[in-house]
C-alpha positions, 0 to 999 in steps of 0.5 A, spaced: 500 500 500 505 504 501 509 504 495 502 504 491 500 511 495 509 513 493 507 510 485 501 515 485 504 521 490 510 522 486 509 525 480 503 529 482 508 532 487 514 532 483 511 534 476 507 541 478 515 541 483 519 541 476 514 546 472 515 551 476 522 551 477 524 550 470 520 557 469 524 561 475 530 558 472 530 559 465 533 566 462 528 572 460 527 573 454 531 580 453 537 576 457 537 571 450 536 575 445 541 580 448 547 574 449 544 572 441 546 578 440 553 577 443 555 571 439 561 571 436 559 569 430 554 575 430 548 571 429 542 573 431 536 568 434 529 569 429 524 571 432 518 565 432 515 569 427 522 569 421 522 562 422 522 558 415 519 552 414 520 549 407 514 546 404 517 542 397 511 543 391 515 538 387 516 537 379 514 541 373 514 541 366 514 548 362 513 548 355 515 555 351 514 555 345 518 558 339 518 559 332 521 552 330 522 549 336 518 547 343 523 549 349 522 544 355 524 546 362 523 540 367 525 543 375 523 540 382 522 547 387 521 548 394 518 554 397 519 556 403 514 559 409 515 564 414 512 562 420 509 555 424 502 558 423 502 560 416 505 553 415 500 549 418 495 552 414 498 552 408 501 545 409 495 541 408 491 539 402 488 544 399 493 549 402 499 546 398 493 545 391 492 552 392 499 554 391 501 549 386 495 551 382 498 558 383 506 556 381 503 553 376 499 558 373 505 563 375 510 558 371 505 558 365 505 565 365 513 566 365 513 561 359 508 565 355 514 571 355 520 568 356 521 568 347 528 571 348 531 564 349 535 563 343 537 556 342 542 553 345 541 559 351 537 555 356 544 553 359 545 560 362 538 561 365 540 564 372 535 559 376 536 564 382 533 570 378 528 564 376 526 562 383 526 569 384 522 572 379 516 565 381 516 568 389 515 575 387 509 573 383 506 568 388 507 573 394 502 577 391 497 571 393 500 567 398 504 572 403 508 568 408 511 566 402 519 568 403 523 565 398 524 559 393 529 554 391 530 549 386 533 544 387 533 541 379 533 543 374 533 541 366 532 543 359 531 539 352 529 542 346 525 538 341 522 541 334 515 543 333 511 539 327 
């Protein structure tokens, strides 16, 4: 009987105990953005807000069509979500269909005016500007949006019949 009343007692003694402790002891906020401050390396801690939480889209195909020829871009891309909350809610199904139907309606729209692309000039294609120029676009709907990146990226080009 003893030890069953030690069993029970313990932990809601101990548990409330630790609690409380942990927060007398742990350092006020001002204390640790003030010793981020002071890091050596500079850096400084986020604020929860400036967190980025990556959310990866997956791949596409863009097509731009040329005079005598069909440029085919196939590139993998993640963006990046400031904020837990904004994540989460844009994290589940209709959130990410809703941004990958905007990347692809955006992606689209890029490939419509990007006729400059000479033949052999799909090499050079900055795919940091490209990344770029995909986040600027689609923060003017989704707005915790912060950046973008491309993990893969190839192109073909085929003839046009």
């Amino acid at each position: 009987m003893k030890k069953l009343i030690i069993i029970l007692l313990g932990p809601l003694l101990l548990g409330p105990t630790g609690y409380f402790l942990g927060k007398m002891m742990a350092p006020d906020p001002v204390e640790a953005a003030a010793m981020a401050e002071e890091n050596e390396a500079g850096i400084v801690a986020a604020t929860p807000e400036e967190i980025l939480y990556k959310m990866p889209l997956g791949k596409f195909t863009i097509q731009v069509l040329q005079p005598r020829s069909v440029l085919h871009i196939l590139l993998d891309l993640d963006v990046y979500i400031a904020g837990s909350g904004n994540f989460e809610r844009l994290n589940g199904l209709e959130g990410r269909n809703r941004l990958r139907d905007a990347t692809v309606t955006v992606i689209s729209d890029m490939a419509e005016t990007t006729l400059w692309l000479d033949k052999g000039e799909e090499e050079h294609i900055d795919q940091e500007q490209l990344a770029e120029d995909i986040v600027r676009k689609l923060h003017l709907k989704f707005r915790s949006l912060r950046t973008a990146q491309i993990n893969e990226f190839n192109t073909a080009r085929s003839l046009r019949q």
